[in-house]
SERO-4910 file (N, C-alpha, C, O; in steps of 0.05 Angstrom, whole numbers):
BEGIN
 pado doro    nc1    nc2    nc3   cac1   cac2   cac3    cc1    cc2    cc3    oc1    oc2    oc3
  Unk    A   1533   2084   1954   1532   2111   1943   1551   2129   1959   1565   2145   1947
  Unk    A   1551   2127   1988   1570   2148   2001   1590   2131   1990   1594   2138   1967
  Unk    A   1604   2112   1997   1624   2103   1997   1638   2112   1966   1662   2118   1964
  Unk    A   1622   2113   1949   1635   2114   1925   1637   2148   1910   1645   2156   1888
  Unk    A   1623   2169   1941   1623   2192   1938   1647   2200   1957   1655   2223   1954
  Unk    A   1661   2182   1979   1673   2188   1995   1703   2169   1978   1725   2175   1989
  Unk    A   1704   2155   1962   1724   2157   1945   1727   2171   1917   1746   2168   1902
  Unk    A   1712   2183   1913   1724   2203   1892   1726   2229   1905   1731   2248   1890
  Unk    A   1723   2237   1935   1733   2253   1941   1758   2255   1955   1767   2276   1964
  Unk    A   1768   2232   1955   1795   2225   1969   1822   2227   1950   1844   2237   1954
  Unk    A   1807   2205   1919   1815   2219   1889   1823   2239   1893   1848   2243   1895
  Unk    A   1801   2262   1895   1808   2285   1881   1828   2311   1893   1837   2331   1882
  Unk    A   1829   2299   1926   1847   2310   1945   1882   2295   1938   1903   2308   1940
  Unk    A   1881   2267   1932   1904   2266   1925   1920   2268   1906   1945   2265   1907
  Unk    A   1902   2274   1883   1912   2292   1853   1917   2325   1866   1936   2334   1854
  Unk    A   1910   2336   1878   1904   2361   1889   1937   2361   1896   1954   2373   1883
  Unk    A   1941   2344   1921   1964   2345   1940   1978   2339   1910   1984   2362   1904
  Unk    A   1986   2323   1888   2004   2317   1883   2015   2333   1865   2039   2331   1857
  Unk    A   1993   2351   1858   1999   2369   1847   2012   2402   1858   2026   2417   1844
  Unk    A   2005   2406   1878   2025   2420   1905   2050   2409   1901   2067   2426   1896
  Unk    A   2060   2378   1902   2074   2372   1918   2099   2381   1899   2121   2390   1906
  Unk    A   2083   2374   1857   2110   2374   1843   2111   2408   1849   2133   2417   1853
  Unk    A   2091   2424   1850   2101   2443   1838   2125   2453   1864   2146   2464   1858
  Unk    A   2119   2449   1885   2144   2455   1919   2164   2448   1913   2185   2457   1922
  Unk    A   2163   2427   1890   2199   2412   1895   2211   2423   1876   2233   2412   1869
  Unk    A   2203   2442   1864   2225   2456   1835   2242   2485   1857   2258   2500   1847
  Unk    A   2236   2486   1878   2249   2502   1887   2272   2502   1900   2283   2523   1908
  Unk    A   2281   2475   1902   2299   2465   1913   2320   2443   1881   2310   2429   1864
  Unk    A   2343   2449   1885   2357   2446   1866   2365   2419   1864   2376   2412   1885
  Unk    A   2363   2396   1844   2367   2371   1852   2397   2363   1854   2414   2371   1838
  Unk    A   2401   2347   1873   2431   2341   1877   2435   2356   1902   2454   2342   1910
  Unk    A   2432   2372   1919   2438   2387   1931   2439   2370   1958   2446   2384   1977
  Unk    A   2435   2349   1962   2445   2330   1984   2412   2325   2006   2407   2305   2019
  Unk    A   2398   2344   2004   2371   2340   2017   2358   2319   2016   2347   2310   1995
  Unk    A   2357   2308   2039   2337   2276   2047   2313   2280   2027   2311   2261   2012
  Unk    A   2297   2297   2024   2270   2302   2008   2280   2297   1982   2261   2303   1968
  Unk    A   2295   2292   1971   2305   2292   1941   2305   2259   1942   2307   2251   1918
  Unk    A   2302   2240   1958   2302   2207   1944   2264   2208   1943   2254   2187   1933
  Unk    A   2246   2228   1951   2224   2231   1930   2223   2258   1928   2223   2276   1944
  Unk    A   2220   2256   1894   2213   2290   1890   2192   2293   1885   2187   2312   1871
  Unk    A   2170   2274   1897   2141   2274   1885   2128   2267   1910   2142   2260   1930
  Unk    A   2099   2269   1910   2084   2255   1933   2088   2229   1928   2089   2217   1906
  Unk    A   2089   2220   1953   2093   2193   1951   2075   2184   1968   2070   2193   1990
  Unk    A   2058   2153   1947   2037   2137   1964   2051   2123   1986   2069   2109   1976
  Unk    A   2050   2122   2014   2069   2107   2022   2052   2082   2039   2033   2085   2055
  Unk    A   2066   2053   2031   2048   2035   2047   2052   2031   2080   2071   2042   2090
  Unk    A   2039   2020   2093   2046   2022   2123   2037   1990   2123   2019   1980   2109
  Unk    A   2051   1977   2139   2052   1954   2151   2054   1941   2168   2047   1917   2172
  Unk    A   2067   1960   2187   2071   1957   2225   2066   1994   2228   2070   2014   2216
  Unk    A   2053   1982   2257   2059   2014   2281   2061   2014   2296   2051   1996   2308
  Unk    A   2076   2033   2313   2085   2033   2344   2064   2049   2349   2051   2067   2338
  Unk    A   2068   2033   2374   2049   2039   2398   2058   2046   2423   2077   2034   2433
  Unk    A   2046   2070   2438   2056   2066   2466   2048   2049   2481   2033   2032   2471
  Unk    A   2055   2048   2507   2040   2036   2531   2007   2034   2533   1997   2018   2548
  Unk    A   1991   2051   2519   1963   2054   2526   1957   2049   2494   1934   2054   2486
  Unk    A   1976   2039   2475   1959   2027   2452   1959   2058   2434   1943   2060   2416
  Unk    A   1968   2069   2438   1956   2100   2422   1982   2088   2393   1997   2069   2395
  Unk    A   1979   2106   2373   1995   2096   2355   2010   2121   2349   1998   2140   2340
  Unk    A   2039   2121   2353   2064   2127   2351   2077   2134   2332   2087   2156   2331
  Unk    A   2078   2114   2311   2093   2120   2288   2082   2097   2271   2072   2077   2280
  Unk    A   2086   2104   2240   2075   2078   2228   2109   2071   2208   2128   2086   2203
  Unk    A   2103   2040   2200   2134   2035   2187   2117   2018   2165   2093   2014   2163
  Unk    A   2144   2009   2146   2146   1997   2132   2172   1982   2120   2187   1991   2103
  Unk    A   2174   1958   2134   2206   1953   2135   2219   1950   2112   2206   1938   2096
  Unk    A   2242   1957   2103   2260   1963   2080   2255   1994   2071   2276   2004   2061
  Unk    A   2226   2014   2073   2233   2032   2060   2242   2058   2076   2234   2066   2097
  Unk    A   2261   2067   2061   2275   2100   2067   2263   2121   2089   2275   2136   2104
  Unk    A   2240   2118   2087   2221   2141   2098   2214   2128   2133   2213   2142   2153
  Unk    A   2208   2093   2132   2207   2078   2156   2231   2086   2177   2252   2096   2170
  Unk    A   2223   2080   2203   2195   2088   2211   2195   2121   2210   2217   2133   2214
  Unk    A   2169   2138   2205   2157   2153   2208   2134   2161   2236   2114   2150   2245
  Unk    A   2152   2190   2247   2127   2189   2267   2099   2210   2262   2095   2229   2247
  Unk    A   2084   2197   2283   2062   2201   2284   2060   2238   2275   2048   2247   2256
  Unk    A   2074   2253   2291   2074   2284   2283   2074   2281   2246   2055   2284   2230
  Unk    A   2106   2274   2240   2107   2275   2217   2085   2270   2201   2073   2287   2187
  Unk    A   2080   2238   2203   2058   2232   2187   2029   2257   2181   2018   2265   2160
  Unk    A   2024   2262   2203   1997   2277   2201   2014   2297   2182   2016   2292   2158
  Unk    A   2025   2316   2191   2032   2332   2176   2038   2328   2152   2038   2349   2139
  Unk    A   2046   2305   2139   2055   2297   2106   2031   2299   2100   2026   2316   2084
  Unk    A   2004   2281   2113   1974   2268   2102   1959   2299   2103   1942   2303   2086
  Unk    A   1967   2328   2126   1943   2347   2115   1962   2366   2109   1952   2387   2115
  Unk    A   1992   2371   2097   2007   2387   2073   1999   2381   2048   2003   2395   2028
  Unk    A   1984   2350   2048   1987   2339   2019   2013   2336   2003   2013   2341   1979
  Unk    A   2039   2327   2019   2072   2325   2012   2066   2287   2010   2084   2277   1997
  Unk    A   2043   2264   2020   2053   2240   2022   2021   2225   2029   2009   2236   2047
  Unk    A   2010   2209   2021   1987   2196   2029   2000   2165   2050   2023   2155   2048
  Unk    A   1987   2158   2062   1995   2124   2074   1966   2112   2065   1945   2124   2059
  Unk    A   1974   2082   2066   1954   2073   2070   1953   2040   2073   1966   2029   2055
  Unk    A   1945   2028   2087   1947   2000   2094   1938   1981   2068   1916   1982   2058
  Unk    A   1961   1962   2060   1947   1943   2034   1941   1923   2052   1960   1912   2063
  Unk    A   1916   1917   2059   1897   1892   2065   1900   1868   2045   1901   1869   2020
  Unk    A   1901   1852   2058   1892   1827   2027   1862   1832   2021   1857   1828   1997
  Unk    A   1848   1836   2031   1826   1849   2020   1824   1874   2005   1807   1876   1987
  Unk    A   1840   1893   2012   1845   1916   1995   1853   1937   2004   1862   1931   2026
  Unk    A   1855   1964   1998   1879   1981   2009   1856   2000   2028   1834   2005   2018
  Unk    A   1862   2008   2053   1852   2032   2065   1864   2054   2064   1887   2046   2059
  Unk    A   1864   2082   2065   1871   2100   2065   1878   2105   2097   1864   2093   2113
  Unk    A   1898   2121   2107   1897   2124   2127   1893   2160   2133   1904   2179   2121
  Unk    A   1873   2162   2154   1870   2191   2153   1875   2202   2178   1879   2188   2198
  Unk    A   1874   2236   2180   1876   2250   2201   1858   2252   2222   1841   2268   2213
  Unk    A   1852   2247   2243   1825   2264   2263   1843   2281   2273   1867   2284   2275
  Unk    A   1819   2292   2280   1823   2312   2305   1798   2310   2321   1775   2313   2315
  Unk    A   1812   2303   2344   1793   2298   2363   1792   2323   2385   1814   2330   2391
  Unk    A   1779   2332   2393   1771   2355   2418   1789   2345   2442   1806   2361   2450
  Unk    A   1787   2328   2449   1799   2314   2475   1827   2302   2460   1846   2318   2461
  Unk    A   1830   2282   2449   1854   2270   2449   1870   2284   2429   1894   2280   2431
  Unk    A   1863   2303   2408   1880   2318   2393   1877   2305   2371   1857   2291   2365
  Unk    A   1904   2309   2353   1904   2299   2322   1913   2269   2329   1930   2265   2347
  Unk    A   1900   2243   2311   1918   2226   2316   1907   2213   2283   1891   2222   2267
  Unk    A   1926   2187   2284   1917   2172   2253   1903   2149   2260   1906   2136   2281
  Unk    A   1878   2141   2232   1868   2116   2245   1863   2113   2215   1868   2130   2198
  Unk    A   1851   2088   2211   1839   2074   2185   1812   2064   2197   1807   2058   2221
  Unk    A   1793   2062   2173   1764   2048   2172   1757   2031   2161   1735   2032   2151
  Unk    A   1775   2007   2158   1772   1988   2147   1751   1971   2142   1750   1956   2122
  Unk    A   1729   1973   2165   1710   1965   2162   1683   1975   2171   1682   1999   2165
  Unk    A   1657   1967   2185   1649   1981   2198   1633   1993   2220   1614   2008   2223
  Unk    A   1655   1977   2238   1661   1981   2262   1670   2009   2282   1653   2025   2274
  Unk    A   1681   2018   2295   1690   2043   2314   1728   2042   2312   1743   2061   2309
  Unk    A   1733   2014   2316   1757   2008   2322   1775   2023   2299   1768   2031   2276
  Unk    A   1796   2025   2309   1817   2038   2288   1835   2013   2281   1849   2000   2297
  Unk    A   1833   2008   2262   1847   1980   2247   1880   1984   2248   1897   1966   2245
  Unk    A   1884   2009   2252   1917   2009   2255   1927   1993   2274   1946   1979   2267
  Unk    A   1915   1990   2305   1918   1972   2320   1921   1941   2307   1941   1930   2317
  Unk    A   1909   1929   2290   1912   1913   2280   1938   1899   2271   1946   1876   2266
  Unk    A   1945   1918   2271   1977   1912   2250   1998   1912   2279   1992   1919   2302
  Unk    A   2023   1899   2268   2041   1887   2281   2069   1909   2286   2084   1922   2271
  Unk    A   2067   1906   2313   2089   1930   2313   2114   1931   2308   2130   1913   2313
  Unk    A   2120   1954   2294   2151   1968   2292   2176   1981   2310   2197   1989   2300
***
């Protein structure tokens, strides 16, 4: 029951963002040479590797071959709470969303809940 209350509210946040995102990009003229113009839409973006520092914290997330790879960690948060870009890890079991904390002590960082456990499953993945 949460689970299926805590995905239609994730739904309804990323119809929300994507609907921000078209209406931001009519303000800017297409052709005009701007990196933001190879998407003029929110874009789902998958993640597949992440860097890490020295202490394992996660850095930046990638996805090799696409345009936007790698992406850092600043950026990212900021795409995932402008509502300009969602990420999210395709599992062979199935896709996680990846989201924002904010933690008191360590600040903003990204993690996934893939299952349910504490661990942040981004660790999981193979670095970029």
């Amino acid at each position: 029951m949460i689970e299926m209350l805590v995905t239609g509210v994730v739904l309804a946040m990323a119809l929300k963002r994507r609907a921000r995102a078209v209406g931001s990009n009519k303000q800017c003229m297409a052709g005009s040479g701007h990196a933001h113009h190879k998407e003029q839409f929110m874009a789902d973006r998958a993640v597949r590797k992440t860097g890490k520092n020295k202490d394992g914290d996660i850095t930046r997330l990638c996805n090799d071959g696409d345009w936007w790879s790698p992406r850092s960690k600043a950026d990212a948060i900021a795409d995932i709470e402008s509502g300009a870009h969602t990420y999210y890890v395709p599992w062979t079991s199935g896709r996680t969303e990846i989201r924002v904390v904010n933690d008191s002590v360590k600040g903003k960082y990204l993690r996934t809940d893939r299952d349910n456990t504490t661990r942040n499953n981004l660790d999981d993945l193979p670095d970029c």
